[in-house]
C-alpha positions as CSV (number, residue, x, y, z in Angstrom):
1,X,-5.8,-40.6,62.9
2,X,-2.1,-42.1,62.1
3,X,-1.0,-41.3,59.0
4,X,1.1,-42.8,56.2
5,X,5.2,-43.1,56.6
6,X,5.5,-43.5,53.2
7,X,2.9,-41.3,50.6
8,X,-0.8,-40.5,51.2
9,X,-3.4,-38.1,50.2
10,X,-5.0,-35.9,52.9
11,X,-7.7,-33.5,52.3
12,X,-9.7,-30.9,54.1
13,X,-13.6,-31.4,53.9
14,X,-16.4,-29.0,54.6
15,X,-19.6,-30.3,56.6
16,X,-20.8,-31.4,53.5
17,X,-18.2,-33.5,52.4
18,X,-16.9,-31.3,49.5
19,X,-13.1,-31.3,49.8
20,X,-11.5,-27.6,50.8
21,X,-7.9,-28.3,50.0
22,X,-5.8,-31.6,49.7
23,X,-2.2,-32.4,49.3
24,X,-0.7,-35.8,48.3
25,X,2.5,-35.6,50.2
26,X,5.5,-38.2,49.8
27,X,8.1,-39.3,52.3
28,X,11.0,-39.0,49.5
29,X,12.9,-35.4,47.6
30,X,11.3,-33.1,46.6
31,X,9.2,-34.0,49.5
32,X,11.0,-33.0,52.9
33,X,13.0,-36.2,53.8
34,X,13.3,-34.7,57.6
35,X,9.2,-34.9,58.0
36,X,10.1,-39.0,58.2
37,X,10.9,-40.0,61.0
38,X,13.5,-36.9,62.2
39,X,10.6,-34.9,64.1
40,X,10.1,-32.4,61.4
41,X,6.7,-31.1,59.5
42,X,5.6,-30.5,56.2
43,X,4.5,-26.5,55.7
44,X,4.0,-24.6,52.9
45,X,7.2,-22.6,50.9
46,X,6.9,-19.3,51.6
47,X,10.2,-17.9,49.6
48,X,9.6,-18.8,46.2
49,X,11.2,-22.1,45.9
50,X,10.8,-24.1,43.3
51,X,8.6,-26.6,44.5
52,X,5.8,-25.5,47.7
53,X,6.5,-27.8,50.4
54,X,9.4,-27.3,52.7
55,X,10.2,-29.0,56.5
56,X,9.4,-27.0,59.3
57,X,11.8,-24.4,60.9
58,X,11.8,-26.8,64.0
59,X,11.3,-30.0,65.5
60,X,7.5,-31.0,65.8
61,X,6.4,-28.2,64.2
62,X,4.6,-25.6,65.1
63,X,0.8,-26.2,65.8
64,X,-1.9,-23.5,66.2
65,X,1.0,-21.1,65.0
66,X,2.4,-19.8,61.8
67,X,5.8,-21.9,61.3
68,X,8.3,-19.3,61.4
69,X,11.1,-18.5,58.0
70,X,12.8,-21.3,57.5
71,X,16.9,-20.2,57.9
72,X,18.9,-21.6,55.3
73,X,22.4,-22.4,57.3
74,X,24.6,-23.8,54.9
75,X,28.6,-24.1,56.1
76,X,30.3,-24.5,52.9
77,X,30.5,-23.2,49.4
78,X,31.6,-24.7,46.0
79,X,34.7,-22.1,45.7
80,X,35.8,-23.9,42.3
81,X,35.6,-26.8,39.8
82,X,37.2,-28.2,36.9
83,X,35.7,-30.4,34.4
84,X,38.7,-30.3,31.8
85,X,41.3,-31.7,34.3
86,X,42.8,-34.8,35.1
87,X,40.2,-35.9,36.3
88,X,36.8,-34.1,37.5
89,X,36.4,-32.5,40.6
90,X,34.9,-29.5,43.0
91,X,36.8,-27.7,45.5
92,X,34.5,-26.6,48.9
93,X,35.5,-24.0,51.1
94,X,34.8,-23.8,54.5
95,X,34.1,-20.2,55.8
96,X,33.2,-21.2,59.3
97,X,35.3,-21.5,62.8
98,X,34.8,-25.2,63.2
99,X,35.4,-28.2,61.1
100,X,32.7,-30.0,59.1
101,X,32.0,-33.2,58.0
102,X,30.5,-34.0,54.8
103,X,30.1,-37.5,55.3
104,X,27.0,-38.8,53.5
105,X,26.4,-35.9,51.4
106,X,26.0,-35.5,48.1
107,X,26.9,-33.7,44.8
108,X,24.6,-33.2,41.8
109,X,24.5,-31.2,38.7
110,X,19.9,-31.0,38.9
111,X,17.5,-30.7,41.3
112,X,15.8,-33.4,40.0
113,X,18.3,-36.4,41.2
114,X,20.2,-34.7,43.8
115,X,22.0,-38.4,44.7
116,X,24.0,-38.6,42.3
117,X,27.7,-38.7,43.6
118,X,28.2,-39.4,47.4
119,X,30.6,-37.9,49.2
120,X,31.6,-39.9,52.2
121,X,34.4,-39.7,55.0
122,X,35.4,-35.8,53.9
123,X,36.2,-33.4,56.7
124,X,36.6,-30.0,56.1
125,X,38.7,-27.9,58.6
126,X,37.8,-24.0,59.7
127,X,38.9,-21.4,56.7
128,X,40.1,-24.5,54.7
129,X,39.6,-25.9,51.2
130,X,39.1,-30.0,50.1
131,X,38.7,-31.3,46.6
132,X,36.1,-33.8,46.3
133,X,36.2,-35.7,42.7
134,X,33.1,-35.9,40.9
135,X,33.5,-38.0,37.5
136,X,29.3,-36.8,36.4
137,X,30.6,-33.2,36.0
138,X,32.9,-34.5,33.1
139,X,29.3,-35.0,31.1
140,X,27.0,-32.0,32.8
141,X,25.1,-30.0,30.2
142,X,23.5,-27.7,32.7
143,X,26.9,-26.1,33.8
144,X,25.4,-25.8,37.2
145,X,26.8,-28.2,40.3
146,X,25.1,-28.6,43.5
147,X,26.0,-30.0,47.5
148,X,23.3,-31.3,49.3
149,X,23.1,-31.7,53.3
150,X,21.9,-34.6,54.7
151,X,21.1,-36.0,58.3
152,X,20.2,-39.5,59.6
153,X,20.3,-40.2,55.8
154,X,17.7,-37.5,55.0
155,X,18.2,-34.6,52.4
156,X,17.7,-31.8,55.2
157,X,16.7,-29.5,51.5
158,X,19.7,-27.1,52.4
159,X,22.1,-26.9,49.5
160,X,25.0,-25.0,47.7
161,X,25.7,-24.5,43.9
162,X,28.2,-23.5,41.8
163,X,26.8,-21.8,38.1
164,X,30.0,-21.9,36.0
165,X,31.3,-21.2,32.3
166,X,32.8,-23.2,29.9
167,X,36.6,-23.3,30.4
168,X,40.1,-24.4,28.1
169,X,41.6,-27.5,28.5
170,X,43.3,-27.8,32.1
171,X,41.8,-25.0,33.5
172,X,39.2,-24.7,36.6
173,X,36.1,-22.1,37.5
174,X,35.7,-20.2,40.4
175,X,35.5,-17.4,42.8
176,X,38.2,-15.3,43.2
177,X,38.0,-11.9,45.3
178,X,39.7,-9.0,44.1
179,X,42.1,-6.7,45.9
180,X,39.3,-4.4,46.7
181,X,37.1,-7.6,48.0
182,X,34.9,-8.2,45.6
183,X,34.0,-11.4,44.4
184,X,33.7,-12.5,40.8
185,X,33.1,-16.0,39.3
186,X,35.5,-16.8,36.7
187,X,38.4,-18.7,34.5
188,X,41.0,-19.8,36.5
189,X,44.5,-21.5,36.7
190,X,43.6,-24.3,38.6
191,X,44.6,-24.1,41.9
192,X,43.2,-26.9,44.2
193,X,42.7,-27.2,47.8
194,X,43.8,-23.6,48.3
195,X,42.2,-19.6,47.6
196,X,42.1,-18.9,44.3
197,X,44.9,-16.3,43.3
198,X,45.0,-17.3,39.6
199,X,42.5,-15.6,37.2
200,X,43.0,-16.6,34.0
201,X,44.1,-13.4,31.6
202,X,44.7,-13.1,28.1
203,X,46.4,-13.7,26.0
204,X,44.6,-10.6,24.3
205,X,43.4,-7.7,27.2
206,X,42.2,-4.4,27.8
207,X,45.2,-1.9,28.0
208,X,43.3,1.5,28.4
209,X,40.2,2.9,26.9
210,X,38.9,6.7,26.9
211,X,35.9,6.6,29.1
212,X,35.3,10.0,29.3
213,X,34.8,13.4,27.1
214,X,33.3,16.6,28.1
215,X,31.9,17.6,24.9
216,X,29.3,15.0,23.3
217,X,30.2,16.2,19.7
218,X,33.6,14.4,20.1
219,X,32.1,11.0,21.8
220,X,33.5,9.3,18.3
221,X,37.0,9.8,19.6
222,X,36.7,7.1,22.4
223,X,39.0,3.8,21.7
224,X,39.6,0.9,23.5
225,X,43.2,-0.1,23.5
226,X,44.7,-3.8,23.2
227,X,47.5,-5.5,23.8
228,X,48.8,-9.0,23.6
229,X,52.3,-11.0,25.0
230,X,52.5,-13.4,22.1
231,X,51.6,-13.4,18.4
232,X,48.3,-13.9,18.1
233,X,45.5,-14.2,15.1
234,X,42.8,-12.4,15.8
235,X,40.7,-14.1,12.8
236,X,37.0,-14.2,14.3
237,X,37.4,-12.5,17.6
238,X,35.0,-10.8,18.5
239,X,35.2,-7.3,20.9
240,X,32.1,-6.8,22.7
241,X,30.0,-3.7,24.7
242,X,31.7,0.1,24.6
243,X,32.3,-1.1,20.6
244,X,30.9,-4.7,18.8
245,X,33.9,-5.3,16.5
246,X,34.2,-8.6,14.8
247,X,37.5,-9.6,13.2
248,X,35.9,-11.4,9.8
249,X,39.8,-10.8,8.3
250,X,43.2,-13.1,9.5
251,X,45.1,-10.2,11.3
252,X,48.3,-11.1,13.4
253,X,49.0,-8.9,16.1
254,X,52.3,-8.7,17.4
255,X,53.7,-8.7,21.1
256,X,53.5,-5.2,22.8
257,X,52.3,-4.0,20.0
258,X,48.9,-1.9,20.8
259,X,45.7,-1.8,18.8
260,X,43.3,0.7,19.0
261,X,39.9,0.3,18.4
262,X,37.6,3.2,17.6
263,X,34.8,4.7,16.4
264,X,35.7,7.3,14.2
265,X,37.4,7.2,10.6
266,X,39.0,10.2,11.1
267,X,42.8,8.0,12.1
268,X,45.1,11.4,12.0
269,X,42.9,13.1,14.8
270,X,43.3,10.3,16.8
271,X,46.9,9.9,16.3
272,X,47.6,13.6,17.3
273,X,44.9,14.1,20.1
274,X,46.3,10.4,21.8
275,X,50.1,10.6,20.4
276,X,49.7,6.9,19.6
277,X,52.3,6.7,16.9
278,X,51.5,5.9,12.8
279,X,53.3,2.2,13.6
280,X,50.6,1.3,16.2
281,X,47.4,-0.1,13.8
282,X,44.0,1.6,14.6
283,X,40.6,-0.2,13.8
284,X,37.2,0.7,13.4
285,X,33.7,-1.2,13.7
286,X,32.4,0.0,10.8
287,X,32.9,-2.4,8.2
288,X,32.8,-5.3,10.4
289,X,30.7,-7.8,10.4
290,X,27.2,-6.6,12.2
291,X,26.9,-7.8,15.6
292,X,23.2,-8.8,17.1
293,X,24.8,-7.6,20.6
294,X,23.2,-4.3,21.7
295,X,26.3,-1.5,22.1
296,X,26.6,-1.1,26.1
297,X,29.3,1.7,26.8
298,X,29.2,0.5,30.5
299,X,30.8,-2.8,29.6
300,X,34.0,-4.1,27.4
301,X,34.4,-8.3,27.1
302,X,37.2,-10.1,24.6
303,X,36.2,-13.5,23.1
304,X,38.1,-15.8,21.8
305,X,37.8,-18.1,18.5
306,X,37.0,-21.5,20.1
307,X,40.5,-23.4,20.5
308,X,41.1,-26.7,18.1
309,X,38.5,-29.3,19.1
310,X,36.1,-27.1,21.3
311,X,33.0,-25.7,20.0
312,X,32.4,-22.4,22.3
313,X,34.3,-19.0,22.9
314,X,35.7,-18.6,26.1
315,X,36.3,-14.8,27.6
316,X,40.2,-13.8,27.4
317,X,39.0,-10.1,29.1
318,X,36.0,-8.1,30.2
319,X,35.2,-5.1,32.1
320,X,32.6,-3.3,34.3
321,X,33.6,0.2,33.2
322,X,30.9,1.5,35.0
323,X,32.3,0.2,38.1
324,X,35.8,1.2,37.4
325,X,34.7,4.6,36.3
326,X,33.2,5.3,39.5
327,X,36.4,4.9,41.3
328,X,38.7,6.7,39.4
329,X,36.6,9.5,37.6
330,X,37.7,13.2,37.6
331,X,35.2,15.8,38.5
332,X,37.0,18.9,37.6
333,X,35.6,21.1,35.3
334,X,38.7,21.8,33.4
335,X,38.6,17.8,32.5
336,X,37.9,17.6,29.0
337,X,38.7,13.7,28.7
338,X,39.9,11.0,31.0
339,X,41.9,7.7,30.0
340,X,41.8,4.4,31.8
341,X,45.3,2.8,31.7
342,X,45.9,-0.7,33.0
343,X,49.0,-0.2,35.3
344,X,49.0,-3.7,36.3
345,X,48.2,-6.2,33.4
346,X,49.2,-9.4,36.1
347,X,46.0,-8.2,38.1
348,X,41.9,-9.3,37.0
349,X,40.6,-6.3,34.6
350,X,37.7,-6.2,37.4
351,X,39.7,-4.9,39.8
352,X,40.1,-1.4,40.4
353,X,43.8,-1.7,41.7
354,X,44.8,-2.4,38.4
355,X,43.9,0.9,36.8
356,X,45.6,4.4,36.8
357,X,43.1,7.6,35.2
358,X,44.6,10.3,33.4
359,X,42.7,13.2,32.4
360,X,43.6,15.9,30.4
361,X,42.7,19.8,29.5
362,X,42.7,19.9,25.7
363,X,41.1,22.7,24.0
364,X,38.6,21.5,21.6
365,X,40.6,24.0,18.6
366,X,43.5,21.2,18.9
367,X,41.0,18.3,17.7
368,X,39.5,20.3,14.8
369,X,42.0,23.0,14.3
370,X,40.7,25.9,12.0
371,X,40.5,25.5,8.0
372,X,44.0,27.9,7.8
373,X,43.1,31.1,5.6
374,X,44.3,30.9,2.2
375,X,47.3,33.1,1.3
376,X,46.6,36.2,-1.3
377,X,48.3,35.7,-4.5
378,X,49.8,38.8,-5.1
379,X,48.8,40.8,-8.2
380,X,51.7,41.2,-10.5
381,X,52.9,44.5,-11.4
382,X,52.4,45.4,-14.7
């Protein structure tokens, strides 16, 4: 039989006319655009897409034979965006050794409409960036922006997407790679048609933090310290993971000035275990305002108050201590606790370059000396 170049049903009977299976395909997305007229089948998803029809891994398919896994070959990624700029625009990266053309492509923010901004003429060289504008992304609610292929006008149903945050005023999303090459998506100083070497930091960060003591008794003497470049007011900032800590009070801290926050209410045995002088203020969780975010001592993340005119907070620091931890931890036995200091405050706090451990033998008598005897009174002679 010849069937339908634009939408039909076709079903499977048995010998007595009672229908087996049937699928009402379409010629147009989500339907495989390739299966019309470009030599391509219609099977069955076999990767948990979305929706359960995809083109065939090869031209005319592949009768009396399972179709083989479809590849997905995509040559370029969405290495960064900005919304709050100029004007609105992705960045793509080419990763490949030849050049490719994007003509006749196009950029989304659903699956549902993937036409929604063509990109025509654009030519991407090998290992190079290209900013595409992309006015939609100005109004996207999903904070999610896709590239779809095409070929001979047909969605091929290969794509790339970028999942981002929201960001300040003038400043882009992306990924960045860290010293020790690993790649993050974050806040970044917008950079444009070239890598991204700019996270955005601050203006509060992560300075050090104690991330390890031998004896669980004293696990109340961990503290996170912070540490800012300019005045800031810390008035509903909120500290988030190896401690919650809200700040419900108007507190100004000042430049190079660090703040330690901690879990313990006992301030002089910090100040003497830590030397961290009685001008430097210390802070504790406990009278601030309850948090509904569970306490995860693998993780530290600094938010701040949303900026005049926005509605959301946006991330100033944040942490994987686990993942830093695992690089720099002390195994020696004599350890009793280790410190994470941030050596390089220019660097991303994800990356493991920009912390030096120090770790330190202290006899547990020194943080809870003995109650000293009390003296005699002599008796007096009579």
């Amino acid at each position: 039989g010849k069937l339908s170049n634009k939408q039909q049903t076709v079903s499977l009977l048995d010998p007595l006319g009672n229908i087996i299976d049937s699928v009402d395909y379409n010629s147009v997305y989500p339907w495989p655009e390739q299966a019309d007229g470009d030599g391509y089948s219609i099977v069955p998803s076999q990767d948990n897409s979305s929706f359960p029809w995809r083109r065939s891994s090869r031209k005319n398919g592949s009768p009396f034979a399972d179709d083989p896994p479809y590849v997905y070959n995509f040559p370029i990624l969405i290495s960064e965006i900005c919304y709050r700029c100029n004007s609105s625009w992705i960045e793509v990266y080419n990763p490949t050794s030849d050049k490719v053309k994007l003509n006749k492509w196009w950029i989304s923010t659903t699956t549902v409409n993937p036409r929604e901004h063509e990109i025509r003429g654009v030519e991407i060289g090998s290992l190079s960036y290209v900013t595409i504008p992309f006015p939609q992304l100005a109004q996207n609610s999903s904070n999610i922006v896709y590239v779809w292929m095409t070929k001979n006008g047909h969605l091929t149903g290969d794509f790339t997407s970028l999942t981002f945050e929201k960001t300040l005023l003038g400043k882009s999303f992306g990924r960045y790679i860290t010293t020790d090459d690993r790649e993050y998506l974050i806040q970044l100083e917008s950079s444009g048609e070239s890598a991204n070497l700019n996270p955005v930091i601050g203006p509060l960060i992560i300075k050090s933090f104690v991330f390890s003591i031998s004896d669980p008794e004293n696990e109340n003497l961990k503290f996170i310290e912070l540490i800012t470049k300019q005045p800031i007011n810390l008035l509903n900032w909120k500290i988030e993971g190896m401690f919650n800590f809200h700040f419900v009070e108007s507190y100004t801290l000042q430049p190079h000035t660090p703040l330690y926050i901690c879990n313990t209410t006992d301030f002089t045995a910090l100040r003497r275990i830590f030397s961290i002088p009685s001008s430097h203020p210390i802070m504790n969780p406990l009278s601030s305002r309850p948090s509904t975010t569970t306490v995860s001592p693998e993780s530290i993340t600094i938010w701040r108050t949303p900026e005049s005119g926005d509605d959301f907070e946006t991330k100033t620091d944040e942490i994987d201590t686990k993942l830093i931890k695992s690089s720099k931890r002390d195994v020696s036995a004599l350890v009793y606790f280790q410190i994470l200091i941030r050596s390089n405050e220019n660097l991303f706090a994800q990356d493991s370059s920009a912390w030096t451990s120090i770790s330190r033998a202290i006899p547990p008598i020194l943080i809870y000396p003995p109650t000293p005897t009390p003296t005699p009174t002599p008796t007096p002679t009579p």
